[in-house]
N, C-alpha and C positions, 0 to 999 in steps of 0.2 A: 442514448438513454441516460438520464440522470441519477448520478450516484448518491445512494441511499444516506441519510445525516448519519453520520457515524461509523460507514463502514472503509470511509476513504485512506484513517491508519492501516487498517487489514490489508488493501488492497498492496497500499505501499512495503507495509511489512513483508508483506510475501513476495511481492516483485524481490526483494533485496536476499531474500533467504537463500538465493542460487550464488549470490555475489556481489560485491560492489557496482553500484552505478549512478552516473552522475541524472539530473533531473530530466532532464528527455528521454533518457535510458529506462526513467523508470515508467512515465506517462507511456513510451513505447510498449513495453512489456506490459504494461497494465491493459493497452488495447489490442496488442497480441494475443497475450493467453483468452481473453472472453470473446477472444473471436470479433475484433471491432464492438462488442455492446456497449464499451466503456470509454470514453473518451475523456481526460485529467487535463484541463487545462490552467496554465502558469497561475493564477489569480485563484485555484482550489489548493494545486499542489503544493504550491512554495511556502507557507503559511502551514499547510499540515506537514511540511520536511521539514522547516523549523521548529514546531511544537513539539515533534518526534526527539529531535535533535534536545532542544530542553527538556526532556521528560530520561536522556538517557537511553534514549533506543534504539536512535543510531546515532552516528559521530559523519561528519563529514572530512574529508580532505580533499585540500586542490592538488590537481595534476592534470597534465596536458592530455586532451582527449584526442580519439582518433584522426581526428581533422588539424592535431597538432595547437587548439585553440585549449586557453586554461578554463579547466569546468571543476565543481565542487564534486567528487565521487561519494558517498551513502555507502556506508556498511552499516549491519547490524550489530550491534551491544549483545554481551552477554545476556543483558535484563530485555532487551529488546526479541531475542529468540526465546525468551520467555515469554513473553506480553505475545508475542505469536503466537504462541499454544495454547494462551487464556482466551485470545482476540476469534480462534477457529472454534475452540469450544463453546464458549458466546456466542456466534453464529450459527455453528448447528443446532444448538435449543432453539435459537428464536427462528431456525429456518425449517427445522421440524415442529415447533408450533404454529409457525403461518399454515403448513399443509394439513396440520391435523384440522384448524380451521375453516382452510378453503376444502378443504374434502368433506365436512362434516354435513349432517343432512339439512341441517337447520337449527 
């Protein structure tokens, strides 16, 4: 399924809120927790980890990943576990006005 224009920060935000990881770390978990509905490929992801990164919400560092190979790890920022909490409560109004929408009689 195609990820919604705008919710691709969220997604990544919240992958990182358990811990550092580097960018397959996070596409993994992203299609982990929805249960495979969500699939983050290189050419959406690395461009929204960069924007992130310039916006101050998360910071990267290298260090050798499990396979011993150097990968960029993602934490979240201070301001970045904030933008979480704006980014979730922006989601539930427009995700409880889609339903008040789709359930409505007409």
């Amino acid at each position: 399924m195609e990820i919604l224009q705008g919710t691709l920060d969220l997604l990544i935000l919240r992958a990182l809120e358990l811990g550092p990881l580097h960018g397959l770390g996070i596409a993994d978990r992203i299609h982990q927790v929805t249960h495979g509905v969500f699939t983050v490929k290189p050419g959406s992801l690395f461009p929204a980890v960069r924007r992130l990164e310039q916006q101050d919400w998360i910071t990267g560092e290298w260090a050798p990943s499990a396979n011993n190979r150097r990968a960029r790890y993602y934490t979240l920022t201070k301001s970045g576990r904030g933008q979480l909490v704006e980014e979730k409560r922006n989601w539930q109004r427009m995700s409880s006005a889609m339903n008040w929408m789709l359930e409505s009689e007409g």
